[in-house]
Backbone as a printed PyTorch tensor [residue, N CA C, xyz], in Angstrom:
tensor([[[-143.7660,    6.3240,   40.3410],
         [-143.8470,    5.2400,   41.3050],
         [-143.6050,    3.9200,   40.5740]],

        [[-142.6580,    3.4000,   41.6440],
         [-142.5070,    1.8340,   40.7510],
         [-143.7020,    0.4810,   41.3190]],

        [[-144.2290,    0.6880,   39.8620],
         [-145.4610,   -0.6910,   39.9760],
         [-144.8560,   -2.1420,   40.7310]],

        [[-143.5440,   -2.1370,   40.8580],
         [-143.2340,   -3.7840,   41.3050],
         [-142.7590,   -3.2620,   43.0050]],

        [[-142.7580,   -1.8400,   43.1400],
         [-142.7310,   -1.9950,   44.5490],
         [-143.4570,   -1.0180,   45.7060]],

        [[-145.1010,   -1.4100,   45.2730],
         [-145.9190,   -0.8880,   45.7510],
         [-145.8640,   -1.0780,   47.7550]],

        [[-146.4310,   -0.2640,   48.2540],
         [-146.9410,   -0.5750,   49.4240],
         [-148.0460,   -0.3630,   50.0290]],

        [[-149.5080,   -1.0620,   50.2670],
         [-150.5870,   -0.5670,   50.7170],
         [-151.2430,   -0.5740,   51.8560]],

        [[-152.0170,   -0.3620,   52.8140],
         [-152.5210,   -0.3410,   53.2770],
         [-154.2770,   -0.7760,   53.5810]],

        [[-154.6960,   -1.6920,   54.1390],
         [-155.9770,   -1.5500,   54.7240],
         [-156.1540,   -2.1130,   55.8470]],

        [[-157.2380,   -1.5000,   56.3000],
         [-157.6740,   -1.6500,   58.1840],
         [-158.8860,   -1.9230,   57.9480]],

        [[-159.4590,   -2.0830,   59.6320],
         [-160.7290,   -2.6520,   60.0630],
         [-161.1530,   -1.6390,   60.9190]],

        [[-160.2650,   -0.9200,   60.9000],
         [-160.6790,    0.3130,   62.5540],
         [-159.9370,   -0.7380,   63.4960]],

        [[-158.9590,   -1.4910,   64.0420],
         [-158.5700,   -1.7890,   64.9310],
         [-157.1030,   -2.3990,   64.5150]],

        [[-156.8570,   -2.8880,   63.7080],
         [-155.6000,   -3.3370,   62.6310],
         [-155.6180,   -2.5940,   61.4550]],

        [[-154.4590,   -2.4130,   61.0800],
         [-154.0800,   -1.8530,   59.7560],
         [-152.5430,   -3.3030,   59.2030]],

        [[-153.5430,   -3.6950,   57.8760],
         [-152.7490,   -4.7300,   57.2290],
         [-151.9090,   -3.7300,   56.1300]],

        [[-150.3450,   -4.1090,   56.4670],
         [-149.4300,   -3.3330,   55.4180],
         [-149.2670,   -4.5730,   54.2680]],

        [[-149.5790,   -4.3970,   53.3620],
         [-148.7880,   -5.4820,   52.2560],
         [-147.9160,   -4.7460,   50.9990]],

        [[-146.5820,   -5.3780,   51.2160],
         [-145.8620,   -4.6100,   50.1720],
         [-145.5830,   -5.6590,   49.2590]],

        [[-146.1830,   -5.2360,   47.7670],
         [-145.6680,   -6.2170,   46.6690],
         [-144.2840,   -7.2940,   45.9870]],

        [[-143.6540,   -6.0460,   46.6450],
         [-142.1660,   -6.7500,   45.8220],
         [-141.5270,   -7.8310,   46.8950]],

        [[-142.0780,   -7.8440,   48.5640],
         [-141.5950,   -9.0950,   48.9990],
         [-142.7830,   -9.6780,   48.5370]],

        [[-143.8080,  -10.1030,   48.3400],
         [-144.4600,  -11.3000,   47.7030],
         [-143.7370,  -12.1670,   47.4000]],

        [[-143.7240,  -13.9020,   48.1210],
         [-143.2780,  -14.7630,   47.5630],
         [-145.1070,  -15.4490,   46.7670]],

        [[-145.6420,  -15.0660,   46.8640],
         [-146.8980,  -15.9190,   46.1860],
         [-146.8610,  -17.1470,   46.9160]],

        [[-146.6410,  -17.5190,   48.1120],
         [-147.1520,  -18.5060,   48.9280],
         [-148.9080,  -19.1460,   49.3240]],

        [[-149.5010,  -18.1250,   49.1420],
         [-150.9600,  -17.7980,   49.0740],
         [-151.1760,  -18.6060,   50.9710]],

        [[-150.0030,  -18.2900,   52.0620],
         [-150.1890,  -18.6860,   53.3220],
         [-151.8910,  -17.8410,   53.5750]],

        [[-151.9560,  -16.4520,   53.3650],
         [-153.0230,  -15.7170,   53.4770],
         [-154.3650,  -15.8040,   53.4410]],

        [[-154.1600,  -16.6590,   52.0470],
         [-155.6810,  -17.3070,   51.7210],
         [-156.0550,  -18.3070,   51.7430]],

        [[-154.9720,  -19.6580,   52.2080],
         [-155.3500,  -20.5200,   52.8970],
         [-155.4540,  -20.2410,   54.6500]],

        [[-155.3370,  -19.0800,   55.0090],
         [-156.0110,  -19.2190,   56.3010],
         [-156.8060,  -18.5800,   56.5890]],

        [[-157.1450,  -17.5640,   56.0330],
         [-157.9830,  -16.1900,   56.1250],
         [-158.4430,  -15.7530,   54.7180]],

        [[-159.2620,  -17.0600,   54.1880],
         [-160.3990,  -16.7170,   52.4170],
         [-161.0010,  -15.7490,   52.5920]],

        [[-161.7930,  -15.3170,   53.8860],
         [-162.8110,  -14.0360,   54.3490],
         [-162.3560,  -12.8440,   53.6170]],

        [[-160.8940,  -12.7900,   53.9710],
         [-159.8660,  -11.4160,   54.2010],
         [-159.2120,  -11.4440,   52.3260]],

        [[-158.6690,  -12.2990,   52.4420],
         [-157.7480,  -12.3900,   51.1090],
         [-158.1870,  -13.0700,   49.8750]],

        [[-158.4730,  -12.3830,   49.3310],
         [-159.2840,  -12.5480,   48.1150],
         [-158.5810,  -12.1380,   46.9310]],

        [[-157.1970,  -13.2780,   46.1750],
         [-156.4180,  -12.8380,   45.2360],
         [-157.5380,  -12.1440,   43.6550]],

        [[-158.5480,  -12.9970,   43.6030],
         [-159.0810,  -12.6120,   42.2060],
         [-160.0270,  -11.5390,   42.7120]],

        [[-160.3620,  -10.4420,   43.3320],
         [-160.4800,   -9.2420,   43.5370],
         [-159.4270,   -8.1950,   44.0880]],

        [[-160.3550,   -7.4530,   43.4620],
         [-159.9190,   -5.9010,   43.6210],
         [-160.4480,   -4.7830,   44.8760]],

        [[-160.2720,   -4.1680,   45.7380],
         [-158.8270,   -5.1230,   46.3100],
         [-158.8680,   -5.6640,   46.7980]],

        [[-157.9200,   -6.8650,   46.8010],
         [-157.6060,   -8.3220,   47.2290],
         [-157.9190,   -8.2870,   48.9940]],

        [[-157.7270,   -7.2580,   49.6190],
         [-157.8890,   -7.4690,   51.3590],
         [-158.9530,   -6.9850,   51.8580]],

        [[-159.3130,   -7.9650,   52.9300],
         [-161.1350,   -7.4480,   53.4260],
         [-160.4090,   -7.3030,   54.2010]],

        [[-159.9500,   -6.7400,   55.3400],
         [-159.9910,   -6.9870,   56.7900],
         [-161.0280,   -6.9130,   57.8300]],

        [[-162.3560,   -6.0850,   56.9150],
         [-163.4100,   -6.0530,   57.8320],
         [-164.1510,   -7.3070,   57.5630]],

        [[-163.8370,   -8.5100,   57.2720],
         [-164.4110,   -9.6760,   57.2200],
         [-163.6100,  -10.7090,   58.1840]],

        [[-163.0570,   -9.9290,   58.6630],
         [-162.6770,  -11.4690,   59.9690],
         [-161.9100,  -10.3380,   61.3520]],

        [[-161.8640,  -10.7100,   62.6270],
         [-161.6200,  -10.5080,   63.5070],
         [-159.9240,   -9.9800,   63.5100]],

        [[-159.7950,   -9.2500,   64.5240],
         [-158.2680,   -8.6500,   64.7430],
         [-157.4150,   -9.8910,   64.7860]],

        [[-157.9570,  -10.6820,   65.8860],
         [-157.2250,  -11.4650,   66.4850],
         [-156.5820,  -12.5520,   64.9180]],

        [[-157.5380,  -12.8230,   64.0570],
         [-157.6570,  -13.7980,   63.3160],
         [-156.5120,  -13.1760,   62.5350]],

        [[-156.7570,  -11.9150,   61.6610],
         [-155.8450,  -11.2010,   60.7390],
         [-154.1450,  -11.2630,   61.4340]],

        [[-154.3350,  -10.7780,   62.8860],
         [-152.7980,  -11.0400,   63.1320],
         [-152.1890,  -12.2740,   63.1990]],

        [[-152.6510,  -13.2520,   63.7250],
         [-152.7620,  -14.5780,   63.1270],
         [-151.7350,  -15.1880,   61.9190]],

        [[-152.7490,  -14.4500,   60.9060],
         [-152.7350,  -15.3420,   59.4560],
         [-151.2900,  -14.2790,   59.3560]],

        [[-151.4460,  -12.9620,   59.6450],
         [-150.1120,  -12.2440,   59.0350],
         [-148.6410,  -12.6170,   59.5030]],

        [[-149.1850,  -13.0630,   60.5960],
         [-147.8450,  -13.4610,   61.4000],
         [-147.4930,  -14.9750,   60.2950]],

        [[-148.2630,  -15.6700,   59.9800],
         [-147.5040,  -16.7220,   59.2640],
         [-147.2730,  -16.4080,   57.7650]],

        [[-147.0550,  -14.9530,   57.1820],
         [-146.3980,  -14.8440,   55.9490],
         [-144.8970,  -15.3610,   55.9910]],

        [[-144.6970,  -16.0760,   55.0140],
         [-143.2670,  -16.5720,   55.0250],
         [-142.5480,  -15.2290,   54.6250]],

        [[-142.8340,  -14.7420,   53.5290],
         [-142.2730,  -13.7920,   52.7590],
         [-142.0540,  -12.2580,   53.6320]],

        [[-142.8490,  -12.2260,   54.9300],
         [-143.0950,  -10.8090,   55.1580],
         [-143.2780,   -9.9990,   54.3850]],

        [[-143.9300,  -10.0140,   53.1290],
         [-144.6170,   -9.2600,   52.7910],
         [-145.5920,   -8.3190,   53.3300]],

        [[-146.5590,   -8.9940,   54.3050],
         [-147.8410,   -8.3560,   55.4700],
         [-147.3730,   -8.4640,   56.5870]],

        [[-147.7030,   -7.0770,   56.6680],
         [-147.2330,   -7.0310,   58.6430],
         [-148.4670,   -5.9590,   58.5930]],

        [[-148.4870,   -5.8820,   60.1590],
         [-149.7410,   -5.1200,   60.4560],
         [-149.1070,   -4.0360,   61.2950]],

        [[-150.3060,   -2.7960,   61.9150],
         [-149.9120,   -2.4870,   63.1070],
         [-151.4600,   -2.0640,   63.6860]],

        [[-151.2870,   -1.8050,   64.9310],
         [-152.4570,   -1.0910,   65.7790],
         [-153.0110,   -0.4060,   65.8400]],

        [[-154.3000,    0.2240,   65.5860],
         [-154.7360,    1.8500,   64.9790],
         [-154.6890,    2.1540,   66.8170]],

        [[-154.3710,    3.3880,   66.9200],
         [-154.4680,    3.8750,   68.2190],
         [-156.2210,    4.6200,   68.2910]],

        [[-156.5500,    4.4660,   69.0200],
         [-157.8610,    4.8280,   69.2490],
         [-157.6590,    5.8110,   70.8040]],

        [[-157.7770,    6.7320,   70.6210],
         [-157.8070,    7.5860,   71.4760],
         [-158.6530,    8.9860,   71.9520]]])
């Protein structure tokens, strides 16, 4: 697996945040809007269970880089 073009995953039970490394522009849009969630100097860097659906799609929608996109956990 190539380390510069990871892709991960984490959720809240209602969103699932995708972040893939190699678009990273290092804008840090993420953690100036959502500090709760994105936490560069930990491991790992994404809470999503620290802030609301609504909020996370939000902040993801303003990645410049698209790096983070989300999607919907189906609950059924």
């Amino acid at each position: 697996m190539d380390s510069k073009d990871l892709t991960k995953e984490y959720t809240n039970g209602e969103v699932t945040i995708i972040w893939k490394n190699a678009l990273c522009q290092h804008a840090a849009e993420c953690v100036k809007n959502n500090p709760d969630v994105f936490k560069p100097k930990e491991k790992p860097w994404i809470h999503p269970e620290n802030s609301s659906t609504k909020k996370i799609i939000d902040t993801v929608n303003k990645c410049p880089s698209g790096a983070l996109t989300y999607k919907m956990n189906n609950h059924e």
